[in-house]
N, C-alpha and C positions, 0 to 999 in steps of 0.2 A: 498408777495413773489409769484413768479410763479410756484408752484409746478409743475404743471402738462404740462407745454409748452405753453399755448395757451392760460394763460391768465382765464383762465375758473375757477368755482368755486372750490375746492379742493373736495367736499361729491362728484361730479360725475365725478372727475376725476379719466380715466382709470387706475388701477392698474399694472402697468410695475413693476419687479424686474429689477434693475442696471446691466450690465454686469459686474462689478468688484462682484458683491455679489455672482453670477451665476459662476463665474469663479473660485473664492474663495469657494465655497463647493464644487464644483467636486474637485478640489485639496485638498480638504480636506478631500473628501469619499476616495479618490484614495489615498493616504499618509497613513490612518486610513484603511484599505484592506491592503495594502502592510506589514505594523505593522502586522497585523493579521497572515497573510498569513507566516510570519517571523516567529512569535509565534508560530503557530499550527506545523512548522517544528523542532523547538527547543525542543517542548512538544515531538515530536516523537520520535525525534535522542535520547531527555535522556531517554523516556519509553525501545526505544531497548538497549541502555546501561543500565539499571537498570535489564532488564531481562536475559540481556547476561552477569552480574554479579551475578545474582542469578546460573544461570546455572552452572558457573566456579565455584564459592563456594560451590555449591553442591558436583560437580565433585572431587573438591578436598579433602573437609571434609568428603567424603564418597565414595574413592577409590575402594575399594570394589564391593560397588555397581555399580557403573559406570562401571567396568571391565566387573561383569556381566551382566548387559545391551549388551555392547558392545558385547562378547561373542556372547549372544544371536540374535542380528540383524544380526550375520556373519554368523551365522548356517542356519537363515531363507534363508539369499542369498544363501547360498550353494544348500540348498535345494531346492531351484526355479531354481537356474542352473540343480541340477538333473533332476528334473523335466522336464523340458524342453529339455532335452538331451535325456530321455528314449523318452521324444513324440513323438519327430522328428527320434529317432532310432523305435521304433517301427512301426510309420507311413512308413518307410524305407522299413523295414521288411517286414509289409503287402503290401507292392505295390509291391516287388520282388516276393512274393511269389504270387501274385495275377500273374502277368505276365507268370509267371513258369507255371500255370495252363492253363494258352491258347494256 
């Protein structure tokens, strides 16, 4: 048989891979990535669904709790509204009054 093209001994014939063999594993890297890549987004979607059903059942078996949370993160804003309300009123204050002296 002619393996090699040329009639030539098969032990020094240059080693070629077939373009169907070459063609056939990139489509098969690339098919086998895409699976992957499908997976690790399935893997995520039910991780945040599983967390965001812990959260809810928490919330609900422990009303209470969650009210006071809730409660408490409303206070904090309030109070950074304050906050930021005296700064800007007092930074106010001291510029009038800084002016009034000149």
């Amino acid at each position: 048989t002619d393996d090699c093209g040329d009639h030539s001994d098969e032990i020094k014939c240059p080693i070629r891979i077939p373009r169907r063999i070459v063609t056939a594993a990139v489509i098969g890297a690339t098919v086998c990535s895409t699976l992957f890549i499908i997976a690790l987004g399935c893997t995520c979607k039910l991780f945040h669904l599983r967390t965001a059903e812990r959260r809810a059942t928490s919330r609900l078996l422990n009303p209470q709790r969650f009210i006071e949370q809730r409660r408490q993160e409303i206070q904090r804003e309030q109070e950074r509204r304050l906050n930021r309300q005296n700064i800007s009123t007092s930074t106010t204050t001291t510029d009038i009054s800084n002016e009034t002296r000149r």
